[in-house]
C-alpha positions in Angstrom: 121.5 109.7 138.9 119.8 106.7 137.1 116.4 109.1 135.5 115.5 106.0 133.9 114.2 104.8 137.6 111.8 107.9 138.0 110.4 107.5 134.5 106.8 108.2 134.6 106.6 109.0 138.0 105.2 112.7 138.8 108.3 114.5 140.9 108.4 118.2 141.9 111.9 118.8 141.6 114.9 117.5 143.5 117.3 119.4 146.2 121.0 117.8 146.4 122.5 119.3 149.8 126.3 118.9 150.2 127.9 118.3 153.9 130.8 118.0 155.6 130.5 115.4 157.6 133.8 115.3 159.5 132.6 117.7 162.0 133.1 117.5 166.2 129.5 119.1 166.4 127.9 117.2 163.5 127.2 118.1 159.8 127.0 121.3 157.9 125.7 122.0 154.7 128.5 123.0 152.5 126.3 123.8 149.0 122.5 123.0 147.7 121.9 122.5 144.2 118.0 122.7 143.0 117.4 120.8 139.6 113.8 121.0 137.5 111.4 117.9 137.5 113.3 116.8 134.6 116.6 116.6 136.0 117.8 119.9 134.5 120.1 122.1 136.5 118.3 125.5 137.8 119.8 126.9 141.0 122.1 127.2 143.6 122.8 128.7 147.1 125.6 131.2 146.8 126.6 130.8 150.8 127.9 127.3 152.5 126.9 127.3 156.6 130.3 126.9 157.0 133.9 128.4 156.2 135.2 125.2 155.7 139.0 126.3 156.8 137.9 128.0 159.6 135.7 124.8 160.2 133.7 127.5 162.9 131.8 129.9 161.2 129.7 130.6 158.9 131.1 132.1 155.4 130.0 135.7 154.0 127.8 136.3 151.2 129.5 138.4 148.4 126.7 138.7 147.0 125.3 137.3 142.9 126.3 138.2 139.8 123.5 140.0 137.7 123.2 136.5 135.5 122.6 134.7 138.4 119.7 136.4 139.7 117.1 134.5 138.3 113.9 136.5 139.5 113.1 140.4 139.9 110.6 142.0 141.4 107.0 141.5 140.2 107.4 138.1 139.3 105.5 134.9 139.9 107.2 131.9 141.6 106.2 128.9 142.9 108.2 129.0 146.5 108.7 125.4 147.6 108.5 125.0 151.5 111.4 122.6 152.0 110.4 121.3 155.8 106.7 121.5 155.6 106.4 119.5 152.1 104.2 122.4 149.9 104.6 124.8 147.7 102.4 127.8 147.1 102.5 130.4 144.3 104.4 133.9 145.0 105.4 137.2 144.1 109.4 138.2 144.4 109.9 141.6 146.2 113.3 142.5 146.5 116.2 139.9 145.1 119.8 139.0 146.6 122.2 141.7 146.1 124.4 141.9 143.6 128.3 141.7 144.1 128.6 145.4 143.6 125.6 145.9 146.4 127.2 143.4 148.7 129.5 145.5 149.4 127.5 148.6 150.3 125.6 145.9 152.8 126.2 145.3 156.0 125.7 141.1 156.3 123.8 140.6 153.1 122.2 137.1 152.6 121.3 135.1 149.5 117.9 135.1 149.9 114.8 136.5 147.9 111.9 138.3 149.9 108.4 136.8 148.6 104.7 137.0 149.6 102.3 134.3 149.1 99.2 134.2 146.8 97.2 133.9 150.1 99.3 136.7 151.8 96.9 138.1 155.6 97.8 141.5 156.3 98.2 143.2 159.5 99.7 146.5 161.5 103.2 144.6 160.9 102.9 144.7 157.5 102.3 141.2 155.6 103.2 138.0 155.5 106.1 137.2 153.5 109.2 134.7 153.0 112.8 134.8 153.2 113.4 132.6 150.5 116.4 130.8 149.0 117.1 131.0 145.7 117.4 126.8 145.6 113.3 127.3 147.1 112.1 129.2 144.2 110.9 128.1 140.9 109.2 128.9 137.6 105.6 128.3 137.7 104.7 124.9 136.1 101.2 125.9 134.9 99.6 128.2 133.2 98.1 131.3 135.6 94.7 132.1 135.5 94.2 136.1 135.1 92.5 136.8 138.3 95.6 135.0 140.1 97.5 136.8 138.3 95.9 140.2 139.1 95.8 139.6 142.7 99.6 139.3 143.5 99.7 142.1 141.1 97.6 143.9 144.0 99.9 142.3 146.8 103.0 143.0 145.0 102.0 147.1 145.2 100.5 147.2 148.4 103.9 145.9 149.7 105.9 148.5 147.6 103.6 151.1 149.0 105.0 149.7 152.6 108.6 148.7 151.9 108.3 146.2 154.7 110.0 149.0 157.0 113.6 148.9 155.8 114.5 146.1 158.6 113.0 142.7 156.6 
């Protein structure tokens, strides 16, 4: 990638997606790759749509290694909305297992479970986000305490609720 062209233009961050193209029902994504604002490597997905010799199925998550899980719970994110073109501040809840808890797990995924900053509540519980780990990144800017202390607030109600066991 040329970085030079981007120079002094204000980008988010970049998602590289790798697919197989050669597919009798289209394309699949085999990897993504999330990389900083500038450029630097941060993330990627541990599970490809696709068992690429099978060519048929999707592959299984073994789950991360411990190094590899970026975020634990409590912490602030910004979780970027990939289709709809935001991104919104978080809390993390629960993280992607780890290889040892992948195999306790019956069809464990590679994805983070967040709430919003502006989280609505209900007698389901709250709202909240599967996320990918490729979605979620430091925040940029500084916090301002009052932000801070309200996911702090969201972040326990939720453990008082445990989303029910079936998020």
């Amino acid at each position: 990638m040329k970085w030079k062209k981007y120079k002094g233009r204000s980008s988010f961050g970049f998602l590289i997606k790798e697919h197989v193209l050669d597919l009798l029902e289209g394309s699949a994504t085999k990897s993504e790759r999330s990389y900083l604002s500038d450029g630097s490597f941060w993330d990627e997905t541990n599970m490809s749509e696709l068992d690429i010799d099978n060519k048929d199925c999707w592959t299984n998550f073994e789950g991360r290694s411990e190094e590899k899980i970026r975020f634990k719970p409590g912490d602030i994110v910004e979780i970027v909305f990939e289709y709809e073109k935001y991104v919104s501040l978080g809390i993390v809840h629960f993280t992607p297992p780890t290889i040892e808890e992948a195999k306790q797990t019956i069809a464990p995924d590679d994805l983070y479970y967040t709430t919003p900053h502006n989280a609505t509540w209900g007698n389901d519980g709250c709202t909240h986000y599967h996320m990918r780990p490729v979605d979620l990144l430091p925040p940029r800017f500084r916090i301002s305490q009052k932000l801070q202390k309200k996911l702090e607030k969201v972040y326990k109600g939720i453990q008082k609720v445990v989303f029910f066991n079936y998020i």
